[in-house]
C-alpha positions as CSV (number, residue, x, y, z in Angstrom):
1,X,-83.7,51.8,143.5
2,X,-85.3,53.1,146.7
3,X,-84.4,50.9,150.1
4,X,-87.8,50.6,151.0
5,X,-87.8,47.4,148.7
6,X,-86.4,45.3,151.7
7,X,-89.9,44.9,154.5
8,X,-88.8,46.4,157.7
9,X,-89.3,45.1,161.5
10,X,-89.4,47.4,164.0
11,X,-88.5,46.1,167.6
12,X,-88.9,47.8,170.8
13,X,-87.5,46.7,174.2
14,X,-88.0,48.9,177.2
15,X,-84.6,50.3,178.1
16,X,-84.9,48.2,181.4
17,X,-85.0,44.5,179.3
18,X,-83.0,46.2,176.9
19,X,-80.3,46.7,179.6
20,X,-80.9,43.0,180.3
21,X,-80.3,41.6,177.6
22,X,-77.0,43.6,177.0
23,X,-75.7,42.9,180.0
24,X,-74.8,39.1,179.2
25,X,-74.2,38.1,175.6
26,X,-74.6,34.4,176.8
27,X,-77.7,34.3,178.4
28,X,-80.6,32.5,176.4
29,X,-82.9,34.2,178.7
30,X,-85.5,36.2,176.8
31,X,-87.0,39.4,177.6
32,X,-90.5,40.5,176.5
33,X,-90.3,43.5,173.5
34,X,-93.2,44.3,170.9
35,X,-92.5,43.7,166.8
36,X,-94.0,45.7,163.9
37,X,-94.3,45.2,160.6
38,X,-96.4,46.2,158.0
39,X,-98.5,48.0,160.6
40,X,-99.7,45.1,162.4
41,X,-98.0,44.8,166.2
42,X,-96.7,41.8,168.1
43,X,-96.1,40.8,171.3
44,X,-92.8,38.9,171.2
45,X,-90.0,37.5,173.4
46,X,-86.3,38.2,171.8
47,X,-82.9,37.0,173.0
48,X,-79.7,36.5,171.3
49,X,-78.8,33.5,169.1
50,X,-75.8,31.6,167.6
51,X,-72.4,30.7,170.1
52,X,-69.2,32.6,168.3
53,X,-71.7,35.0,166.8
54,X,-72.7,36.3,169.9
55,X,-69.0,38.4,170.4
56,X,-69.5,40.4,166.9
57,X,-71.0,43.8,167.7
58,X,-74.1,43.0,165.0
59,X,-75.9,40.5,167.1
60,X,-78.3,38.4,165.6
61,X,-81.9,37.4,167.3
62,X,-84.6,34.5,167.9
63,X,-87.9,35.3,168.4
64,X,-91.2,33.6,169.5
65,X,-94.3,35.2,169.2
66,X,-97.4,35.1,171.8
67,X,-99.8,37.6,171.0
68,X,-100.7,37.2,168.3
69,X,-98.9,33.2,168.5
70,X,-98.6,33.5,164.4
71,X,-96.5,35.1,162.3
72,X,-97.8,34.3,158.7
73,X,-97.6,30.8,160.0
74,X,-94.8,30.7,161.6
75,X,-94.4,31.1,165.9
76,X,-90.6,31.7,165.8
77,X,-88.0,33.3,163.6
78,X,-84.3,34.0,163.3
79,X,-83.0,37.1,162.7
80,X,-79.1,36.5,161.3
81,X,-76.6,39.3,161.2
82,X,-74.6,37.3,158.5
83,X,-71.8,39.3,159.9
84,X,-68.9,37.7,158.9
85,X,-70.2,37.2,154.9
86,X,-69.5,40.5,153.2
87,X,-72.1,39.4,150.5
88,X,-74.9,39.1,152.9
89,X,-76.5,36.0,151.1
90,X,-74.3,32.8,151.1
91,X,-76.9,31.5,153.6
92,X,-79.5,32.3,151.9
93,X,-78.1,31.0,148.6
94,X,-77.4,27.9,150.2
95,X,-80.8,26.9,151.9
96,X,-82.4,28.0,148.4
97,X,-79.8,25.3,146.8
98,X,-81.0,23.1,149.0
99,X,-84.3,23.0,148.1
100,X,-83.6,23.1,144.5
101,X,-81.8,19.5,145.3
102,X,-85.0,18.6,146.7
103,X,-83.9,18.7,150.2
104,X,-86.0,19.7,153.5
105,X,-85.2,23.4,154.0
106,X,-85.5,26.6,155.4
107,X,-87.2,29.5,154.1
108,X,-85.5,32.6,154.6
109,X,-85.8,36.7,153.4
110,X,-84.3,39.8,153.5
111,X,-85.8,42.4,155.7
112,X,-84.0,45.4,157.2
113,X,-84.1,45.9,161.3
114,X,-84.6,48.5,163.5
115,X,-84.5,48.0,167.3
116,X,-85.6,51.1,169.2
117,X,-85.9,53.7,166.7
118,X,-82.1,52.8,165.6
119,X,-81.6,51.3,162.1
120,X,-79.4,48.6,162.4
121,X,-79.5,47.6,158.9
122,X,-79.5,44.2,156.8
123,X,-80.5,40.9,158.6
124,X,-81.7,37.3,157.3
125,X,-84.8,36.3,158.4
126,X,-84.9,32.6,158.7
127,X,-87.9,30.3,159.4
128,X,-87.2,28.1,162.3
129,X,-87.4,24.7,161.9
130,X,-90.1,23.3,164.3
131,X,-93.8,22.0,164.4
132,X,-95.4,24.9,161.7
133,X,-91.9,24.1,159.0
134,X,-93.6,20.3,158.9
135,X,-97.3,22.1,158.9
136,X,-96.7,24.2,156.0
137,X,-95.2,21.1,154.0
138,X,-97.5,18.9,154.6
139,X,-96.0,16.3,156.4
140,X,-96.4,14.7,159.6
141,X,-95.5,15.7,163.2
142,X,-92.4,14.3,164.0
143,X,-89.4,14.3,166.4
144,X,-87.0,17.0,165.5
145,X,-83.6,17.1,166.7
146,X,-81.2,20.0,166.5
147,X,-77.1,19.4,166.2
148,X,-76.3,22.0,168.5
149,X,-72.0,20.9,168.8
150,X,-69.4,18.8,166.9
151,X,-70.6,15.4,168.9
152,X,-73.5,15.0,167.0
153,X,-70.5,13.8,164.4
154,X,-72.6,10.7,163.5
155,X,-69.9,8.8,165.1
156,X,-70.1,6.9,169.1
157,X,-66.6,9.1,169.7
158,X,-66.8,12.2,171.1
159,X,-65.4,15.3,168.7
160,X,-64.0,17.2,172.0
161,X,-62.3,14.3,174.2
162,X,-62.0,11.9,171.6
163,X,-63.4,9.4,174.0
164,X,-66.4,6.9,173.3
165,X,-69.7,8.7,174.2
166,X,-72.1,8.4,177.8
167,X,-74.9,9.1,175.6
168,X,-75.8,8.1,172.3
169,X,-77.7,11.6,171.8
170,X,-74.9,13.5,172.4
171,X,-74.8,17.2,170.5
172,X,-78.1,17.1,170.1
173,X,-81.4,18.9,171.1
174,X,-84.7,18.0,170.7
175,X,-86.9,21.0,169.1
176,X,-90.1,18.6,168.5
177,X,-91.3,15.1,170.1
178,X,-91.2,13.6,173.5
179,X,-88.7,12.2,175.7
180,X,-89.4,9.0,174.4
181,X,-88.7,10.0,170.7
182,X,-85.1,9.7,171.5
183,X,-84.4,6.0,171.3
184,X,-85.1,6.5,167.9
185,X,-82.0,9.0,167.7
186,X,-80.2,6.7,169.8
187,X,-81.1,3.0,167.7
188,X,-80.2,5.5,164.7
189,X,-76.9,6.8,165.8
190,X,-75.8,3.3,167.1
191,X,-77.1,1.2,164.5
192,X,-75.0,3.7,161.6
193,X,-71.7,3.0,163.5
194,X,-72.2,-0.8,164.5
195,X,-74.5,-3.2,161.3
196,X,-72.0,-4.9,159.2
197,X,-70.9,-3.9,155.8
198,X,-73.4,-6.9,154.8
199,X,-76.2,-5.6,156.4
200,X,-75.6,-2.1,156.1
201,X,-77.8,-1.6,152.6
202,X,-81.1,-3.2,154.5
203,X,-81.0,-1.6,157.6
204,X,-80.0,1.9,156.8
205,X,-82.7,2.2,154.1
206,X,-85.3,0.7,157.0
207,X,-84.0,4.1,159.4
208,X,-82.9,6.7,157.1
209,X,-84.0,8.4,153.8
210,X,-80.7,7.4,151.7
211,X,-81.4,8.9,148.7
212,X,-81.9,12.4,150.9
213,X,-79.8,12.3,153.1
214,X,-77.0,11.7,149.6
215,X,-78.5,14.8,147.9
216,X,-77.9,17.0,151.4
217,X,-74.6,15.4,151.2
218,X,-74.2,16.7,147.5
219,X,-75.3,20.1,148.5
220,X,-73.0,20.5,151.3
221,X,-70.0,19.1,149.3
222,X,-70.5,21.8,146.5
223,X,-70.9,25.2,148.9
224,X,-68.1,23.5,151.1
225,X,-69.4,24.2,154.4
226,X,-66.4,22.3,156.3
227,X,-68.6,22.9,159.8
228,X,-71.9,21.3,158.0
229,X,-70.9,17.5,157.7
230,X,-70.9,17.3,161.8
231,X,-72.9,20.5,162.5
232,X,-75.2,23.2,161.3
233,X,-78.2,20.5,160.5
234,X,-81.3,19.2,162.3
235,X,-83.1,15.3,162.1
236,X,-86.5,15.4,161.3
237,X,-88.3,11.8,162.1
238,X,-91.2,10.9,159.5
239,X,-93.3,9.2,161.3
240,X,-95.3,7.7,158.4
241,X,-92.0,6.5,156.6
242,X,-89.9,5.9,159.6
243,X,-87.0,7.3,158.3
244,X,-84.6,10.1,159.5
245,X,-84.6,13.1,157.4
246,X,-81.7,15.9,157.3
247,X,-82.4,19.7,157.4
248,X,-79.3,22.2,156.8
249,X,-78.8,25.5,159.0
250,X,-76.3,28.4,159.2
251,X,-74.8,28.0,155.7
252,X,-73.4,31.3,155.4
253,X,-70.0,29.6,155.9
254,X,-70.2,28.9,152.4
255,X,-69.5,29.6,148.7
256,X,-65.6,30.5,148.9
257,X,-65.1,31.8,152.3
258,X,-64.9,30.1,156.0
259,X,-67.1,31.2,159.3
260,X,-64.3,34.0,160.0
261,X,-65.6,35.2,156.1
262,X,-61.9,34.1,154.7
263,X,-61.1,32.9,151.3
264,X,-61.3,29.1,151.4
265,X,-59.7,27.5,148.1
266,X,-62.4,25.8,146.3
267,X,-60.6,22.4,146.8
268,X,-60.6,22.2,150.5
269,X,-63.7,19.9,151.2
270,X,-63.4,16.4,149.3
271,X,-65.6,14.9,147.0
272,X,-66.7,12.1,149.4
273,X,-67.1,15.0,152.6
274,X,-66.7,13.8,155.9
275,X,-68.3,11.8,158.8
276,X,-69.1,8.5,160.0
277,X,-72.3,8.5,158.2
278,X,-71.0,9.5,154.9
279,X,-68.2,7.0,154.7
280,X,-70.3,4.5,155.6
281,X,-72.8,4.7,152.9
282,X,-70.3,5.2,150.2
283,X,-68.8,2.3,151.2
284,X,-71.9,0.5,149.8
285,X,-71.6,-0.1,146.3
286,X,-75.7,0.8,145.4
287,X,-75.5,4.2,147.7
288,X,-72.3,5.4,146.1
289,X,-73.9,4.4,142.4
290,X,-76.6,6.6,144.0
291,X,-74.6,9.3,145.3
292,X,-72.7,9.8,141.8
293,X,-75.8,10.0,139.8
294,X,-76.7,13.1,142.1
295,X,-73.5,14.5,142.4
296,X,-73.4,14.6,138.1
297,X,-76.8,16.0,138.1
298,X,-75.9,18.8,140.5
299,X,-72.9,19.6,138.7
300,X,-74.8,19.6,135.2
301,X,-77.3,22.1,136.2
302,X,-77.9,23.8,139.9
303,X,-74.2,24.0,140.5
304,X,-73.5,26.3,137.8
305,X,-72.2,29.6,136.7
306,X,-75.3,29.8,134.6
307,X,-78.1,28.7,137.1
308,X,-76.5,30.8,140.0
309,X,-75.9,33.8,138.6
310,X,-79.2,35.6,138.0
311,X,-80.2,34.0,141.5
312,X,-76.4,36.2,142.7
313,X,-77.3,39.1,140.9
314,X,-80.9,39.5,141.8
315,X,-80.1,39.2,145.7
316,X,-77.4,41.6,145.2
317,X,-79.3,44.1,143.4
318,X,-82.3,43.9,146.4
319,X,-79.4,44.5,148.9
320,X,-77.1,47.3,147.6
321,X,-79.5,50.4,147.8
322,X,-79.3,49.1,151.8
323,X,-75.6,48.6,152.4
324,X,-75.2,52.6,152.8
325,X,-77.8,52.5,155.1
326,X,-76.4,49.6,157.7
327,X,-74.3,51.2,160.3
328,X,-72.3,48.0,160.8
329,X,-71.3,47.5,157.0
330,X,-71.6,50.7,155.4
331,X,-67.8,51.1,155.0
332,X,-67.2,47.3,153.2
333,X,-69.4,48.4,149.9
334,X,-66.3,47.8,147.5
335,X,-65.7,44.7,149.0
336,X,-69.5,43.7,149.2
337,X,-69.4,45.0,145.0
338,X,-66.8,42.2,144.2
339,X,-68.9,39.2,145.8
340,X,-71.1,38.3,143.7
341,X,-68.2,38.1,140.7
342,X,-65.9,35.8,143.7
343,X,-68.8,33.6,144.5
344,X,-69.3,32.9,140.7
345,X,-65.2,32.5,140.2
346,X,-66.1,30.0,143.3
347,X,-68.9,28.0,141.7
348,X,-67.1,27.5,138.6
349,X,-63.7,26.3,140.0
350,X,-65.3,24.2,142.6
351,X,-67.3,22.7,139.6
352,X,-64.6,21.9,137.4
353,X,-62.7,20.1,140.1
354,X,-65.7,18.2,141.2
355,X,-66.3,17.0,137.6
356,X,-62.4,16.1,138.0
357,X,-63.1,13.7,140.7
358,X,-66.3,12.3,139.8
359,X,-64.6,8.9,138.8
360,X,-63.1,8.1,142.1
361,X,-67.3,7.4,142.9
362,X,-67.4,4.5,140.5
């Protein structure tokens, strides 16, 4: 199997910008470099992305394109190290789950990098989610908001000081929309915390797509990302519904193992998960009804051994042939061998206790 199966992209910074951008991991300040691929050259801006990610000496990248403005569609793009996951695909495993659970989701590939003539190996390219992710689904222009810290918790407490929040939009960032767009976070976020019990059923399914928002809920209880229930998502606002939609991102904490890539024992995250949100809509006897239903679907079929595995095993056998080629991994190739056969051990333990506690939802 050759390792050209993998598409390259070819970056160039002059060593000046280059120089720049090394010389302050934190700075969000991009500097101008051209992209190849397939031939065809770009005109790009690239800076660094992620927080904790930043420190590991695989960095990963954003980019936004300007001349040409398109890439097949798209005007910016993520490139993740996925450092810390020595199988290189929980994250993409995950957003594909996603989308099999008919949640909105990002698209994301393979590609191998190199950044001015040096090979730095395996990265995930993810598509960003912005104006051209609605576009290319079909749906309407819409306010976008990005959890960028623990206070967008769904909660009117702050995660850090554990004091009641200034701002109702706390955590967040809008990608899309206007200024104005954000009383519709705010009514959101305070109308979750503050309608009765008695009301909550009516006014919840007037703001928010419940049924949704419960399947993202399913899919981040099953590949127990502990950091997604409070973190790692974006709110998408369909302006023709009027309803709040959720978005995951960064799930390669996932699948068996924490951000710092540790084992996590497949019984960490509860059936229920966690935040304000979540608790709140089981509470309601209809949404919970609702939330079992999709919960016992996903563990019947997508959450299995046998719908996984050839998805596992075709990723892994696009990615090997490229492991002895990326300087920053190279050396973890028996440990990179044993994931797929961990991440299946993972799906079928975290399975069989799932089914366990599928009662306590009636």
């Amino acid at each position: 199997m050759s390792t050209s199966q993998l598409p390259l992209i070819a970056i160039y910074i002059h060593p000046n910008d280059f120089r720049e951008l090394r010389r302050d991991i934190w700075n969000d300040e991009p500097v101008p470099a051209t992209l190849t691929f397939h031939n065809k050259r770009f005109h790009i801006d690239i800076s660094y992305r992620g927080s904790h990610i930043r420190k590991f000496k695989k960095k990963s990248y954003f980019i936004s394109f300007y001349k040409p403005y398109f890439f097949h569609g798209a005007h910016e793009l993520h490139l993740n190290a996925e450092y810390k996951d020595p199988s290189l695909m929980r994250n993409k495993l995950s957003l594909d789950f996603f989308t099999d659970l008919g949640v909105l989701s990002p698209s994301s590939q393979h590609v191998l990098l190199s950044m001015n003539g040096k090979h730095e190996g395996i990265y995930l390219q993810l598509e960003s989610v912005d104006e051209f992710f609605l576009k290319k689904r079909n749906l309407p222009s819409g306010p976008i908001f990005y959890a960028i810290d623990d206070d967008a918790n769904f909660s009117l407490i702050g995660s850090f000081d554990q004091k009641p929040k200034t701002v109702l939009d706390a955590g967040y960032e809008r990608k899309l929309g206007t200024k104005e767009d954000h009383r519709y976070l705010e009514e959101f976020i305070y109308k979750l915390n503050t309608t009765t019990r008695h009301e909550y059923e009516s006014v919840m399914s007037q703001i928010l797509d419940v049924n949704k928002y419960l399947r993202w809920l399913a899919g981040v209880v099953c590949t127990q990302n502990f950091d997604g229930f409070v973190h790692n998502y974006a709110l998408y606002r369909n302006p023709d519904s009027g309803l709040f939609e959720i978005i995951p991102w960064d799930f390669d904490a996932t699948w068996g193992r924490d951000i710092n890539g540790k084992e996590m024992h497949y019984d960490y995250v509860r059936i229920e998960g966690f935040n304000t949100l979540s608790a709140r809509l089981l509470d309601i006897d209809r949404f919970r009804n609702m939330y079992y239903h999709i919960m016992k679907q996903t563990l019947d079929h997508p959450f299995t051994v046998e719908f996984m595995k050839p998805k596992i095993e075709k990723l892994y056998a696009q990615l090997r042939p490229n492991v002895f080629h990326d300087p920053y991994i190279k050396d973890r190739i028996e440990q990179f061998d044993k994931e797929p056969e961990r991440i299946c051990t993972f799906i079928e333990k975290r399975n069989a206790y799932l089914k366990r506690n599928l009662s306590s939802l009636l």
